[in-house]
N, C-alpha and C positions, 0 to 999 in steps of 0.2 A: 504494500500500500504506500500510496506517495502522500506528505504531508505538503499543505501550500505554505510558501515563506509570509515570513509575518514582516511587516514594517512596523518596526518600533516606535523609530523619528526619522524627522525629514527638517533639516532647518537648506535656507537659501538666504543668499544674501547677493544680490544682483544690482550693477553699475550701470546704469546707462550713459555712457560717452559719449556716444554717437547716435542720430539715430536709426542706425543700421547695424551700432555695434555696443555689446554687453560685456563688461567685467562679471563673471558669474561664480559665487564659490557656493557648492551644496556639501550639504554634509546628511549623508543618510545613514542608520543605523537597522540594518535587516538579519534576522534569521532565515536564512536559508533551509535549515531543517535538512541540513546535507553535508555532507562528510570530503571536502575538498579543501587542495590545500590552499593558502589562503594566496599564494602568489595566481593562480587560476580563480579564486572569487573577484581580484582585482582586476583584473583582465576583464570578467567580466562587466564589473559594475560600470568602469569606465565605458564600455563599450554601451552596458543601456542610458546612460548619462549623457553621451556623443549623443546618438539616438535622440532622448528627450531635446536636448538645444537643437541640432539639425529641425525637429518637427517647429520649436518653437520658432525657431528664427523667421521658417517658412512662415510660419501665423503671423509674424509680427509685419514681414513684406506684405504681406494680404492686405492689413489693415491701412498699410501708408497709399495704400492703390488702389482699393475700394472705398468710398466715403460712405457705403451703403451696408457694408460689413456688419451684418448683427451683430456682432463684437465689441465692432465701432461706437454704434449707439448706443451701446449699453454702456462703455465706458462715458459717452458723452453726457448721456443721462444723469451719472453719478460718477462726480468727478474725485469727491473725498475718497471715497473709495480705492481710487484706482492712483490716487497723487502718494 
């Protein structure tokens, strides 16, 4: 039987420089629930971490391109939120 991994924590702390471009440090804390060694758990995390920023970066182009973006709106709508 396979166990699912648990996320513990999850902190981010993200730079906007540019805006096309992020200083981004995450720090996540997971149980894998699996018996690897830890230079292969890093390999991995990195890899879904690339992953995560590659998708978001794509969102973030979306929104500088569409003004119609529901995203968009919603950020616009409530800007404390989002500042």
């Amino acid at each position: 039987a396979f166990d699912r991994m648990k996320i513990l924590a999850l902190n981010a702390k993200i730079e906007f420089i540019q805006p096309d471009a992020q200083h981004c440090k995450i720090i996540v804390a997971i149980d894998l629930r699996i018996r690897l060694p830890q230079s292969i758990l890093d390999f991995m995390l990195k890899r879904l971490v690339g992953i995560f920023l590659i998708l978001w970066r794509r969102q973030s182009r979306r929104l500088d391109r569409d003004p119609q973006c529901p995203h968009r709106k919603a950020m616009d709508s409530d800007p404390d939120f989002y500042q």
